[in-house]
C-alpha positions, 0 to 999 in steps of 0.5 A: 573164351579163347581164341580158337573158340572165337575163330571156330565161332566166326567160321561157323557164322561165315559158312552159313552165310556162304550156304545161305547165299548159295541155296537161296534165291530171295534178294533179302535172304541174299543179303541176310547171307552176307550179313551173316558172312560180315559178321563171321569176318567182324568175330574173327577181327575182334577176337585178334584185336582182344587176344593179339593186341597191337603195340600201345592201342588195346582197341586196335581189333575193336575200331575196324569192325565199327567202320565196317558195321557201319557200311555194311548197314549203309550198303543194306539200305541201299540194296533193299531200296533197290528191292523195293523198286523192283518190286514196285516195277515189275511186281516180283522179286524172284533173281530168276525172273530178272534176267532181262535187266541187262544194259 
């Protein structure tokens, strides 16, 4: 696989997950959405690192995305505790129906 292969692959993950982000309404579908868009982001990251290593340090593109799997999953558990809660309080979770959640 070369790098332009690895890049148009990351693209394409990262433009569905801008679509899914745009057309839906659904909290969980959101967050799928930019799940999908980190992912598309951590192909790009890794592909760099694999095709233009750093000088000394041939796991440069590999540590990165690590970090960011990692606060990606953390940043998740939060917002779907956060639906969760919704759901328990007002029994929906439509984005639409939520608009008097302001301060």
């Amino acid at each position: 696989m070369t790098l332009q292969a690895c890049l148009i692959l990351g693209a394409i993950v990262f433009g569905a997950g801008v679509f899914g982000l745009v057309t839906r309404r659904n909290p969980i579908a959101l967050f799928l959405s930019i799940e999908l868009m980190l992912t598309g982001a951590l192909i790009n990251l890794v592909a760099f690192g694999r095709f233009m290593p750093a000088e000394g340090d041939a796991q440069a593109g590999t540590i990165l995305p690590l970090f960011i799997i990692a606060i990606t999953a953390c940043e998740m558990a939060v917002g779907l505790a956060l639906v969760v809660a919704l759901h328990r309080q007002r029994g929906q979770i439509d984005l639409s129906e939520l608009r008097d959640l302001h301060g």
